[in-house]
VOTOR-303178 format. One record per residue (C-alpha): x, y, z. Coordinates in steps of 0.5 Angstrom, whole numbers, plus 500, padded with zeros to 3 digits. Layout:
XYZ
...
// end
This chain:
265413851
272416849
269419843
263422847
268424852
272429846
265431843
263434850
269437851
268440844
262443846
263450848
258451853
260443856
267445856
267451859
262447865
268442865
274446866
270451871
269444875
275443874
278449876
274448883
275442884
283445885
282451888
279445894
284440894
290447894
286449900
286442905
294443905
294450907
295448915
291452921
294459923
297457930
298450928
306447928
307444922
313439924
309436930
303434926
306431921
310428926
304425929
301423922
306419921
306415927
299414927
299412919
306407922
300404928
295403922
289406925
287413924
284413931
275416932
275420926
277416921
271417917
271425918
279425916
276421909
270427907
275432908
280429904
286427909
285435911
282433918
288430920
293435917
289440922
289445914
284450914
279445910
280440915
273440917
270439910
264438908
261434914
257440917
253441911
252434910
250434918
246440916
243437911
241431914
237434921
234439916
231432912
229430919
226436921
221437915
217431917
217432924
216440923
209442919
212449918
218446914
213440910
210446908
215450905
218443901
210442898
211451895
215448891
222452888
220458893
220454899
225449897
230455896
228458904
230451906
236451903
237458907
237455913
241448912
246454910
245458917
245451921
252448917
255455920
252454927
255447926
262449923
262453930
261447934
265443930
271447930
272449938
271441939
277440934
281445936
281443944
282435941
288438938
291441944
288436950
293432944
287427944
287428936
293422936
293419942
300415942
303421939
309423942
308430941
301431941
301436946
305440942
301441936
298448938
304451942
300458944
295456949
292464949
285466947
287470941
290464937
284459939
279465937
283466931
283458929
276457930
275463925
279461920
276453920
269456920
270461915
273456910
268452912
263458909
268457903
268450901
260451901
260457897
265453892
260447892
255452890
259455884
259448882
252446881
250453878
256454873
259447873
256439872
253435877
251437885
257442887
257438895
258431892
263433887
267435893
265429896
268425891
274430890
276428898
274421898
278419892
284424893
286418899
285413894
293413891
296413898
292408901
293403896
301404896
301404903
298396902
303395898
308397903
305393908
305386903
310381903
308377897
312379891
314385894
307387895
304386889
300381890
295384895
296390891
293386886
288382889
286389892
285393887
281386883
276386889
275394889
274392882
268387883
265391889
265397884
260393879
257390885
255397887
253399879
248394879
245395885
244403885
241401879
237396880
229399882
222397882
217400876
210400880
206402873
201407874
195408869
192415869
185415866
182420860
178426862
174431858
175438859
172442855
174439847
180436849
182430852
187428857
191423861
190416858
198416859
202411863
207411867
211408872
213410879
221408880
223404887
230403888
232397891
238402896
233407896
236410903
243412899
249411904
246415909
244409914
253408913
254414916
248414922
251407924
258409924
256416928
253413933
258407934
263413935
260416940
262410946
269411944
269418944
265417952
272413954
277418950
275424954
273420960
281417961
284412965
278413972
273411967
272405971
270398968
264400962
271404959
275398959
269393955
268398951
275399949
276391948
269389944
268397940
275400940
279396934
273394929
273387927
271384934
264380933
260384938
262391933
262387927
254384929
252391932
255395926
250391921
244391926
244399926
245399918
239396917
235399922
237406920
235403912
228402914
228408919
231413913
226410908
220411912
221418914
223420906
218415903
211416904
206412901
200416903
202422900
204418893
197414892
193422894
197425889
196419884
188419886
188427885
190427878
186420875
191416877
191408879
195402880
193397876
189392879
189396885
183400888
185407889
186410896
187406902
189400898
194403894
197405901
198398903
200396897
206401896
208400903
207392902
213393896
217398899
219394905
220388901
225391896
228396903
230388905
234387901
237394900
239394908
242388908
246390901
248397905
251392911
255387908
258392904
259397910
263391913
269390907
273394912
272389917
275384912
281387910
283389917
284381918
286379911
290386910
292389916
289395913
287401917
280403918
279408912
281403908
281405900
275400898
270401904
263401903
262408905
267410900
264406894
257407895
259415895
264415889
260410884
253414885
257421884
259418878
253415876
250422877
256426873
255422868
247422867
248430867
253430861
250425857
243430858
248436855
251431851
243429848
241435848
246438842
244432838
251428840
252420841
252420849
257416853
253408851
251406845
// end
């Protein structure tokens, strides 16, 4: 693998596609440690600090992970990815629900590029949205509740500084979209999820030590260890699983058309077994944020639902969380699958160019039998995606780790299928030219 990894590099083309990767990827991490004009640095810090002695990162944990720690920093990057990633996902909803927008996705190339155009404008109108929120969080001192001197962390209460804050947060955001672009034309691997991984396992080294920190065992050691060999496991765990599918064998009949023949080929449709990705993750984890955002801004005149949502889904390791939380995953798996899987599109293409299942009349029955076999396999997916998803939960038992902790689901779900794809795209450049790729 080593060797492969050399051979890439001597590669002029590769390496040029490598560096530029690189060199982006630095320009990313430079820009989530430049603060927000008009933030007071000490202040924030001082909060940081406060709230990493607490354990917990408060309601934007997740958020504070795909930005790399920046969200917390209150750095221009600090909003990150998560408006084009939120984009995304209403504009992957919309095209079921829109016929104009399936339409454009069925142009192919043309249409798939103006659905792009409108992911870009709508992450804009998103990073406007997100921003103002942020910068009103951050000074009602709702970003570090028990902070001390979170009231403080924006001195100047004047119009010119907030309007000035949203612009650089927006822009930036405009930036770091420019950035993940760059990557997928000139550099290796989708732009948008290299930065992703950059932000996620930028945390790791840092939260790994503060374990360290926090055990008592051989100074320490021992958790570290124990940690980093269950992180290890769900790794593997994860690889096996991402790569586990279901191959549905597809005949395709021969047919004469002038003198030449054509079909008599066979093929395979690929199911996977986590067919919905991390997505049901984030969906689950947004929508049990929303409670402890109610009660935060409600304030102590909440009344009794604020104090029963604070006792059972503020903390994340009572049962009634726990039990939700997994309930939602596996909804969300089944809903995700649905709306990107359609089995009547697939058995209507299949029926247009000769195609058949064997053993399976085409037509209707080919639309039973792929349903039949997409919620067999969805089963197992969704439940792989809950008890992953609650590896968190654990270590806050067993650890007294914080809630992002380093190995979550979500993090390890994002990481590994970042890499796998990485690594799938520069063995291509790699077979392309003739060279051993990274397995023998």
């Amino acid at each position: 693998m080593l060797t492969a990894f050399a051979r890439a590099f001597r590669t002029p083309d590769l390496r040029k596609k490598l560096l530029f990767t690189l060199g982006i990827v630095v320009l990313f991490r430079f820009g989530q440690h430049i603060p927000v004009p008009g933030v007071s640095f000490q202040n924030v810090q001082e909060c940081v600090d406060q709230a990493a002695a607490g354990g917990n990162s408060g309601l934007f944990g997740l958020v504070n992970m795909f930005s790399g720690g920046a969200l917390l920093q209150l750095t221009i990057f600090a909003l990150g990815i998560m408006p084009y990633i939120t984009a995304s996902i209403i504009l992957q909803l919309l095209v079921v629900v829109i016929p104009r927008l399936e339409a454009l996705k069925k142009e192919g190339q043309s249409g798939q590029a103006k659905i792009t155009q409108y992911t870009r404008y709508l992450t804009m109108a998103l990073a406007v949205l997100q921003a103002t929120g942020l910068v009103a969080t951050a000074r009602s001192g709702s970003l570090f509740p028990n902070c001390t001197v979170a009231g403080e962390i924006i001195p100047s209460d004047s119009i010119f500084t907030t309007v000035l804050m949203v612009i650089a947060l927006t822009s930036a955001t405009a930036l770091i979209m420019w950035m993940g672009e760059l990557i997928t034309d000139r550099g290796i691997g989708n732009g948008m999820s290299m930065l992703m991984f950059t932000s996620i396992a930028a945390g790791f080294p840092s939260a790994l030590w503060q374990i360290k920190l926090s055990g008592s065992l051989a100074d320490g050691w021992i958790e570290f260890g124990v940690v980093v060999a269950c992180g290890l496991a769900m790794v593997g765990l994860v690889v096996f699983v991402e790569l586990a599918q279901r191959r549905i064998p597809v005949q395709y009949a021969k047919r004469m058309i002038g003198r030449r023949s054509y079909g008599g080929t066979s093929t395979y449709i690929p199911l996977k077994v986590n067919q919905a990705g991390v997505i049901p993750v984030i969906f689950a984890s947004s929508l049990l944020y929303i409670p402890q955002l109610l009660v935060q801004f409600a304030g102590t005149d909440a009344g009794g639902w604020a104090d029963w949502v604070q006792r059972y889904f503020t903390g994340g390791d009572h049962p009634y969380y726990i039990i939700t939380y997994f309930l939602l995953i596996v909804f969300f798996a089944f809903f995700y699958v649905a709306i990107t899987f359609n089995p009547e599109d697939v058995a209507e293409n299949m029926k247009k160019y000769g195609g058949f299942i064997p053993g399976i009349r085409a037509g209707r029955p080919t639309v039973e039998y792929l349903s039949y076999v997409l919620n067999r396999i969805t089963w197992p997916g969704s439940l792989y995606l809950g008890l992953i998803a609650l590896v968190p939960t654990v270590a806050l038992v067993m650890f007294n780790a914080q809630q992002d902790f380093p190995f979550g689901g979500t993090s390890i779900l994002i990481i590994v299928g970042v890499g796998l794809e990485t690594v799938r795209q520069i063995e291509s450049q790699l077979h392309q030219r003739n060279y051993e790729g990274f397995l023998r």
